[in-house]
C-alpha positions as CSV (number, residue, x, y, z in Angstrom):
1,X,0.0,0.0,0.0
2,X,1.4,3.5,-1.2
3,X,1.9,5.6,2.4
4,X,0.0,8.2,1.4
5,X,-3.5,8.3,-0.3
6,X,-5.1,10.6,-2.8
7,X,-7.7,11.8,-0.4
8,X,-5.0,12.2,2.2
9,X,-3.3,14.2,0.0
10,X,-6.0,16.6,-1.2
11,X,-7.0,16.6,2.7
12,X,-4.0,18.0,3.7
13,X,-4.0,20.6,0.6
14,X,-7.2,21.6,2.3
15,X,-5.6,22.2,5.5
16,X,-2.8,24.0,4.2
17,X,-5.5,26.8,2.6
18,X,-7.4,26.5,5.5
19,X,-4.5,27.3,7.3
20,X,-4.1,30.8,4.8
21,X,-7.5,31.9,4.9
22,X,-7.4,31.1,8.7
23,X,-3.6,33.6,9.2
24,X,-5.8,36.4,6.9
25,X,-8.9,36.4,9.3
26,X,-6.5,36.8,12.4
27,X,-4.2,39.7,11.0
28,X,-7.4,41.0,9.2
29,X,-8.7,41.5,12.9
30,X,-5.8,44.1,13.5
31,X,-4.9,47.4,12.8
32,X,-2.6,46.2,10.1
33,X,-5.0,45.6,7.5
34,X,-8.9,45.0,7.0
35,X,-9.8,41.4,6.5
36,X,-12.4,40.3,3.6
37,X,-15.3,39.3,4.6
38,X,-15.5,35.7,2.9
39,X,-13.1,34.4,4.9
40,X,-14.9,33.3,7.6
41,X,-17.4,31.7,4.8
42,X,-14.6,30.2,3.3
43,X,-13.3,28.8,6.2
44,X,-16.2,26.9,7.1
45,X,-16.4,25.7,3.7
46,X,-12.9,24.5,3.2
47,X,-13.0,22.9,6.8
48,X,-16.0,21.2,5.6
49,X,-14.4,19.6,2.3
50,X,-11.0,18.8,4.6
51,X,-13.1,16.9,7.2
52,X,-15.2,14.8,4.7
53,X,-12.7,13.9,2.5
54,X,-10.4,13.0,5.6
55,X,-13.2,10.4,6.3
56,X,-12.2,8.2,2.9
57,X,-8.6,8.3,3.6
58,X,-9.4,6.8,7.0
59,X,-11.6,4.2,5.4
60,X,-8.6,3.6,3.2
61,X,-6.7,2.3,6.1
62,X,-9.6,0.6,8.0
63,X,-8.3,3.2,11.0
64,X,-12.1,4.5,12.4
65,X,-12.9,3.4,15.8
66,X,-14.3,0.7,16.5
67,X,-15.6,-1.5,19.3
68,X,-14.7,-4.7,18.7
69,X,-14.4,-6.6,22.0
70,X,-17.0,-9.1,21.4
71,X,-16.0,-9.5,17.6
72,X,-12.4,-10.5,19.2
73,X,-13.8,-13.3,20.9
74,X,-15.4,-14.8,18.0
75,X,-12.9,-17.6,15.8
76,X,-10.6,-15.2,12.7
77,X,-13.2,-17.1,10.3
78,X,-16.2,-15.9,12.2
79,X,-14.4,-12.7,12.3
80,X,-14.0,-12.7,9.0
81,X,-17.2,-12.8,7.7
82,X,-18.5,-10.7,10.3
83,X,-16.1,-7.8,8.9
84,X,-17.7,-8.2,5.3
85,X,-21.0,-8.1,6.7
86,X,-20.6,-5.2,8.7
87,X,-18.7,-3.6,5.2
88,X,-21.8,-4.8,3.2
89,X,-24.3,-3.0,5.9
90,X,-21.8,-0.2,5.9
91,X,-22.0,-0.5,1.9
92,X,-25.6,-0.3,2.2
93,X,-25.7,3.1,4.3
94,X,-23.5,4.7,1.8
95,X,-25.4,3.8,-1.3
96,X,-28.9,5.9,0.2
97,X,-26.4,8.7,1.7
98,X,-25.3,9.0,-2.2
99,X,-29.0,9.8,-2.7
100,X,-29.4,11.9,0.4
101,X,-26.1,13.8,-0.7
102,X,-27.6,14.1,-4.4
103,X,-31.0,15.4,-3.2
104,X,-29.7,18.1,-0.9
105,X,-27.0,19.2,-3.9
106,X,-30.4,19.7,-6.2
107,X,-32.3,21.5,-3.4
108,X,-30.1,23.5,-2.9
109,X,-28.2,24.6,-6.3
110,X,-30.1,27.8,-6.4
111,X,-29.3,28.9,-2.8
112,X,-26.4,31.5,-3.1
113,X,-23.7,31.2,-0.7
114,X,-23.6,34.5,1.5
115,X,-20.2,35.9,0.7
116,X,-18.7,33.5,-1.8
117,X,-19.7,33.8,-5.1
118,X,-20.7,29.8,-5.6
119,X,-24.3,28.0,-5.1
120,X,-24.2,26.1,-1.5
121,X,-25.0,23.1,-3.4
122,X,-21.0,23.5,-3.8
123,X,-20.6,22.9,0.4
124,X,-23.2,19.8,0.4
125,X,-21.3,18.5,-2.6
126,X,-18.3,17.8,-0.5
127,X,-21.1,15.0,1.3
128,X,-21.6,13.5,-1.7
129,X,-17.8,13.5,-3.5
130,X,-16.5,11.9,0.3
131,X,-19.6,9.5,0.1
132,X,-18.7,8.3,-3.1
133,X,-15.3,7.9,-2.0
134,X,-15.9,6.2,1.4
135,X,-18.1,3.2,-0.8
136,X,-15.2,2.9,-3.5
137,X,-12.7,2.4,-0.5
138,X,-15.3,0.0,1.4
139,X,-16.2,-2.0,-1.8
140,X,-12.3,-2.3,-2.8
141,X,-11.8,-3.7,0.9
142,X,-14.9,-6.2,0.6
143,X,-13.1,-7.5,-2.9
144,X,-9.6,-7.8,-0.8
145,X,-11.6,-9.4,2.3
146,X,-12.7,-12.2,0.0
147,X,-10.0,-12.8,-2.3
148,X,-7.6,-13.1,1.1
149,X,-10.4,-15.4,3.1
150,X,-10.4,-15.8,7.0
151,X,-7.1,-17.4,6.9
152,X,-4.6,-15.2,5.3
153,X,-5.7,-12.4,8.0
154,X,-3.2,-11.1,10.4
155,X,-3.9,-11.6,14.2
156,X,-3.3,-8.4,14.5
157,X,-5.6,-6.2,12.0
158,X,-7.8,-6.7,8.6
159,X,-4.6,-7.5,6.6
160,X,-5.4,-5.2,3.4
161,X,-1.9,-4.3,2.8
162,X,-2.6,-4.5,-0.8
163,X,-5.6,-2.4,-0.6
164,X,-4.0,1.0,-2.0
């Protein structure tokens, strides 16, 4: 597995401008200079897209928390199958927040944001574009479950090293 992912990278590309706007709303607060208004827009919006597309680069590596003290106790192939289950409910979920995310983008195309010259449908787009993400990072590791089965597994975690 490459260390780091495409949505890791563009999340921490998203931090780094966050980071700008954020140093241009605390010396725009001074005497020095007067701060745009859109930044605090701006900022919400960027930390929105960081946050959301952070969430598929933890799915990636299988890192979310988890409680998994009575799914320890079961046998690795019980285990197993109970991790593609709970990645095919999990699967599931994603597939109707893809139409949540969809609907809201469409109820809200012709909302304009307040300072930012974009439709809002632009922030509840970053739902959908993590969304779709997320289920193309739980599907790969369903494939890499299966092709693997309960015994190539390592004691210690899902074993998707080659899930990239």
């Amino acid at each position: 597995m490459r260390r780091y992912s495409f949505e890791g990278i563009i999340a921490s590309a998203l931090f780094i401008v966050l980071f700008g706007v954020l140093m241009i709303q605390i010396f725009g607060r001074t005497p020095v200079f007067q701060g745009p208004v859109w930044t605090e827009e701006a900022a919400r919006w960027i930390w929105v897209w960081m946050a959301f597309i952070a969430i598929a680069a933890v799915e990636r590596n299988d890192t979310q928390l988890r409680m998994g003290f009575l799914a320890d106790l079961l046998p690795a192939r019980a285990r197993h199958w109970l991790a593609i289950a709970v990645d095919l409910l999990w699967g599931g979920i994603l597939c109707h927040l893809v139409w949540i995310s969809w609907k809201t983008i469409l109820r809200t195309w012709n909302n304009e944001a307040v300072t930012l010259p974009a439709s809002d449908a632009v922030l509840y787009a970053a739902g959908l574009v993590a969304v779709i993400l997320v289920l193309h990072r739980v599907a790969r590791r369903i494939l890499a479950r299966l092709r693997q089965g309960p015994d190539m597994q390592a004691p210690g975690g899902p074993g998707l090293e080659d899930v990239a």
